[in-house]
SERO-4910 file (N, C-alpha, C, O; in steps of 0.05 Angstrom, whole numbers):
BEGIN
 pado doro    nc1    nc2    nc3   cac1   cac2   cac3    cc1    cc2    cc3    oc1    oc2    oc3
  Unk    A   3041   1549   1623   3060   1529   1616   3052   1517   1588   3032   1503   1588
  Unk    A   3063   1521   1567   3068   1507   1548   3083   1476   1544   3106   1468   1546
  Unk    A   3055   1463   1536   3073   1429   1531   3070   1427   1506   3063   1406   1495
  Unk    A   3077   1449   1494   3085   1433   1458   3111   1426   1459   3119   1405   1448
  Unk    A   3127   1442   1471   3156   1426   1482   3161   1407   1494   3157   1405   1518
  Unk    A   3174   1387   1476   3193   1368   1492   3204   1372   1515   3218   1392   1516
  Unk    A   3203   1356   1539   3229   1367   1560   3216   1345   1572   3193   1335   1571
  Unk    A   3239   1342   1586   3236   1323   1627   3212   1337   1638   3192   1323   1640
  Unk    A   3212   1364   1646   3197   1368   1669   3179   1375   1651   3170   1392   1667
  Unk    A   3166   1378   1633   3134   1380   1625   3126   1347   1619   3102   1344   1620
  Unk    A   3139   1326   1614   3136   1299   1615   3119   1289   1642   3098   1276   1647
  Unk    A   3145   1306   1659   3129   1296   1694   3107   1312   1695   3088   1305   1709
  Unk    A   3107   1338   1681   3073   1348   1695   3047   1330   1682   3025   1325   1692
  Unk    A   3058   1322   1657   3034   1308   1640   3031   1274   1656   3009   1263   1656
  Unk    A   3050   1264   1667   3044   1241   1681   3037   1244   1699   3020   1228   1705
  Unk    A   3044   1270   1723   3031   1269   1749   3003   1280   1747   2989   1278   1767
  Unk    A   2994   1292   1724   2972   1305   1720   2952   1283   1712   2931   1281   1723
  Unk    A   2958   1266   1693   2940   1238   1688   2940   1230   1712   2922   1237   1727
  Unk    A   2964   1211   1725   2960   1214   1752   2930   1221   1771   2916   1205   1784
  Unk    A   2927   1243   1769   2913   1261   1792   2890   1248   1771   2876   1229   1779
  Unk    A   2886   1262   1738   2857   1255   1732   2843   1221   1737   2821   1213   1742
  Unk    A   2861   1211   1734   2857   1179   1725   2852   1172   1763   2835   1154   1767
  Unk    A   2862   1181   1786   2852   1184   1812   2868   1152   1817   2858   1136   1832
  Unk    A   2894   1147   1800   2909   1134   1800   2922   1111   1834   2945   1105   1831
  Unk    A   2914   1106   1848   2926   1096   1875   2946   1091   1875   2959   1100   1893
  Unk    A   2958   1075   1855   2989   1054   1858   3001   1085   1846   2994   1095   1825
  Unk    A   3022   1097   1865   3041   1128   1848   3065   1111   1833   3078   1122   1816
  Unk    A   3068   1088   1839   3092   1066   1821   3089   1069   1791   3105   1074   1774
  Unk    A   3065   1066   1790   3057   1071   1757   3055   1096   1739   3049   1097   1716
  Unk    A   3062   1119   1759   3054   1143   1747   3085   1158   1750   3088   1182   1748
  Unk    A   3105   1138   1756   3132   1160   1770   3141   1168   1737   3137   1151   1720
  Unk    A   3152   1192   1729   3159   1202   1707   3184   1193   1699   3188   1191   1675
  Unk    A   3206   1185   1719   3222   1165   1710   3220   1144   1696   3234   1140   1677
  Unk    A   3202   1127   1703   3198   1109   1682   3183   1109   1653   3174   1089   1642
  Unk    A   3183   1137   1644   3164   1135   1626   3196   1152   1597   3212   1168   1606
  Unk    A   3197   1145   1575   3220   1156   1564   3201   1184   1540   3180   1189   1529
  Unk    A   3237   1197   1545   3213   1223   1522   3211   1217   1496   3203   1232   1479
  Unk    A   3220   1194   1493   3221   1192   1456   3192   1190   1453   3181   1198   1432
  Unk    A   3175   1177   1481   3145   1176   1467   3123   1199   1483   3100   1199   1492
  Unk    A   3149   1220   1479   3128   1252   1494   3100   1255   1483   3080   1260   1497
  Unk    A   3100   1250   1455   3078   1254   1435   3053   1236   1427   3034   1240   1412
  Unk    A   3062   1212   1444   3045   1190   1452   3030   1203   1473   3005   1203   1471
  Unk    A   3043   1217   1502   3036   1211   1519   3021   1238   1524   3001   1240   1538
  Unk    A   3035   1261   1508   3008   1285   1510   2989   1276   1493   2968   1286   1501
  Unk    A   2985   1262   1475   2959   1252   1465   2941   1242   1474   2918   1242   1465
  Unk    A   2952   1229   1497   2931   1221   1514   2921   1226   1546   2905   1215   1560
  Unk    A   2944   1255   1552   2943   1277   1567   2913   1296   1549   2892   1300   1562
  Unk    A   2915   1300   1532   2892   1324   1512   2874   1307   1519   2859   1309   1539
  Unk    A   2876   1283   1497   2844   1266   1502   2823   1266   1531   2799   1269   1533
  Unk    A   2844   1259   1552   2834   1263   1580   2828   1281   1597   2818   1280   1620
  Unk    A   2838   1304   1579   2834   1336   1592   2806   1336   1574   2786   1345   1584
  Unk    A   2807   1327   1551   2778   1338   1532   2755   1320   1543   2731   1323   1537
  Unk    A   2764   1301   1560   2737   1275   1558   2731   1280   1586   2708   1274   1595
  Unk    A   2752   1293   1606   2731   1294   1633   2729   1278   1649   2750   1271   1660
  Unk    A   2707   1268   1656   2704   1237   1663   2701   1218   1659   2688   1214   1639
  Unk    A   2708   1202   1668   2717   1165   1650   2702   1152   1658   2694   1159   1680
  Unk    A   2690   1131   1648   2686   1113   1672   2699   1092   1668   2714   1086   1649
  Unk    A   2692   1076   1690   2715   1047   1699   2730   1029   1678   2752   1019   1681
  Unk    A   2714   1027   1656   2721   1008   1640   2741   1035   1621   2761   1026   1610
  Unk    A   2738   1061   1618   2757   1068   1596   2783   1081   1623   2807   1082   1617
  Unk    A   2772   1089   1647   2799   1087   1662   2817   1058   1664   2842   1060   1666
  Unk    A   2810   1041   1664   2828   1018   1663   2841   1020   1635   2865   1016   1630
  Unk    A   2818   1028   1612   2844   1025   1583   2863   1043   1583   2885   1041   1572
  Unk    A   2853   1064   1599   2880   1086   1601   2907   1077   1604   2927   1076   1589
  Unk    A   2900   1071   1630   2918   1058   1647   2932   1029   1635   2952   1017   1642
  Unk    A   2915   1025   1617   2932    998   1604   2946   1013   1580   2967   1003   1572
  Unk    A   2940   1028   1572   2952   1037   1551   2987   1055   1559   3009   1052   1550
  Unk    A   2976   1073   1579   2998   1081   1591   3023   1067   1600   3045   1078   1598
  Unk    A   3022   1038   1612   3039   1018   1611   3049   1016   1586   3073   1021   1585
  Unk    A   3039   1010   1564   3057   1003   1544   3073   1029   1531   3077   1026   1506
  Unk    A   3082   1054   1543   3090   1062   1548   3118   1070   1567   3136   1087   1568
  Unk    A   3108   1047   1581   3138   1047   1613   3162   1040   1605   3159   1015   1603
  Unk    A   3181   1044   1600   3207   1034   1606   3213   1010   1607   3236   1003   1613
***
């Protein structure tokens, strides 16, 4: 699967996939509906970053996760 393309459903794989890495609990925050594609290129950026960094720990999983909000809809 190629996500250099824009689209709906590579949007939802990159959110349900942070999702899974980030070991996310609340799925409210991760639904792909609420996230718009104008900022696709925001949000694989920080799909890559988190595929390259692996494991987080607590304090940069929470900035994720804060960062990903300003993102929502």
């Amino acid at each position: 699967m190629s996500l250099e393309k824009k689209s709906e459903e590579n949007l939802a794989y990159i959110i349900h996939e942070m999702g899974r890495m980030l070991q996310v609990v609340n799925d409210s925050i991760m639904d792909p509906k609420d996230y718009d594609i104008n900022n696709y290129d925001e949000l694989k950026s920080l799909y890559d970053l988190l595929k390259q960094k692996g494991r987080l720990t607590v304090a940069e999983t929470q900035a994720f996760i804060a960062e990903l909000r300003e993102y929502r809809k």
